[in-house]
N, C-alpha and C positions, 0 to 999 in steps of 0.2 A: 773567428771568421768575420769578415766585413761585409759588408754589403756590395753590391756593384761586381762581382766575379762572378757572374754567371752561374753559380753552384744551384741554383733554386732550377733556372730553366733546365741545367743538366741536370738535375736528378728528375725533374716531371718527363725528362724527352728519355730519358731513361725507364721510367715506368713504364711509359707509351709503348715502349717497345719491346717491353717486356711484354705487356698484357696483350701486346699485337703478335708474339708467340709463345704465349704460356701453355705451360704441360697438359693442362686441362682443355686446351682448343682457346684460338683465338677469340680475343675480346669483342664484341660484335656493336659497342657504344663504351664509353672513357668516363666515368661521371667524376666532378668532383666538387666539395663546398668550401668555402672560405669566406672570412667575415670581409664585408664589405668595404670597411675601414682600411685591410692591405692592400694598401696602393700597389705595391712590387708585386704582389700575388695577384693582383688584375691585370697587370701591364701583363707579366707572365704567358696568362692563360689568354688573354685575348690574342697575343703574338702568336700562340701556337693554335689559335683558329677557335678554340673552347664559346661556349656564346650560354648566355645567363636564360635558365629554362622559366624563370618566371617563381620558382618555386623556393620561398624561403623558409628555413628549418627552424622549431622553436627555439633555438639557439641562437638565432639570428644571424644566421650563413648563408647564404645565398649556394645556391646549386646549379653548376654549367654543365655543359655536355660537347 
């Protein structure tokens, strides 16, 4: 798989909408972490509104919502 297909954003807007009607009751907040360094996975999440909660993981992932 190459880069630049769109596959990353479809599968997270795929989630989205999963968890926007999951069997259990919709999702009520989206969290996700990613290391800072993926440039593609920032570009991503920021395009689909995601915003950096301040909070980074010992891992050193930062965590949006």
């Amino acid at each position: 798989m190459r880069k630049g297909q769109g596959y990353g954003r479809e599968m997270v807007e795929k989630a989205i909408a999963y968890a926007q009607s999951a069997p259990r009751g919709k999702a009520k907040l989206v969290e996700l972490t990613y290391k800072p360094e993926n440039a593609a996975a920032k570009k991503i999440y920021d395009s689909l509104g995601f915003r950096l909660t301040g909070d980074v993981l010992a891992c050193g992932e930062d965590r949006r919502h």
